[in-house]
Residue, then its C-alpha position, 0 to 999 in steps of 0.5 A: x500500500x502507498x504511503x500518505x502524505x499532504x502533498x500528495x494528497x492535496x494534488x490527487x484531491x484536486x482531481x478527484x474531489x468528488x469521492x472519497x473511495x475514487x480518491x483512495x483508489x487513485x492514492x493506492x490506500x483503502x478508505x478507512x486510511x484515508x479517513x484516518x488520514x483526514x482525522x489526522x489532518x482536519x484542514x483537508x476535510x475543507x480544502x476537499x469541501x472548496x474542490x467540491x464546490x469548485x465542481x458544482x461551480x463548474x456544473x453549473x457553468x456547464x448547464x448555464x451554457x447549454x441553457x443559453x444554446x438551447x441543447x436541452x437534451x445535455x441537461x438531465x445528466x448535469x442536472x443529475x450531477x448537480x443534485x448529488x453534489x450539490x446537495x449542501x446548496x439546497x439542490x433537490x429533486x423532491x416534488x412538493x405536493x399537498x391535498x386539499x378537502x373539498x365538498x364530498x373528494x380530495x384534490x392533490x396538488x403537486x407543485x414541481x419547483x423550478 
């Protein structure tokens, strides 16, 4: 197995920001080492949070670009990515819905957000 250390890891996490168990398998180590590496080293945890970011950042730019060419059928797999990423932004794919009572029957209403 490699050997750990800052340098190294810091690179690696720049392309690999996204996951913990791409990023140990780029670094040769098991995950388990890897999170221990990150206890040892809490600066990390935010630097990988920054990478992360960075990425729905590029996401975003990305959908924004195909938005304004008007290629929507490029959107649903960035879209895709931006949810699992972009999840501590508030992006979501829950459907709001609500039932209301009238007379005799129900009436639900599912309101899809924009």
């Amino acid at each position: 197995m490699a050997k750990l250390n800052l340098k190294k890891v810091r690179v690696e996490m720049k392309l690999t920001p996204n996951s913990m168990t791409l990023l140990a398998h780029n670094l040769g180590v098991a995950r388990r080492s890897l999170y221990a590496f990150f206890d040892k080293y809490p600066e990390l945890k935010e630097e990988m949070e920054i990478e992360r970011n960075k990425e729905i950042d590029r996401v975003e730019h990305r959908l924004y670009s195909i938005a304004l060419v008007g290629d929507a059928k490029d959107t649903s797999t960035f879209n895709s990515i931006k949810l699992i990423l972009g999840k501590n932004r508030g992006y979501s794919d829950k459907v709001e819905s609500k039932t209301e009572h009238k007379g005799d029957g129900f009436k639900l209403i599912i309101e899809n957000p924009k």
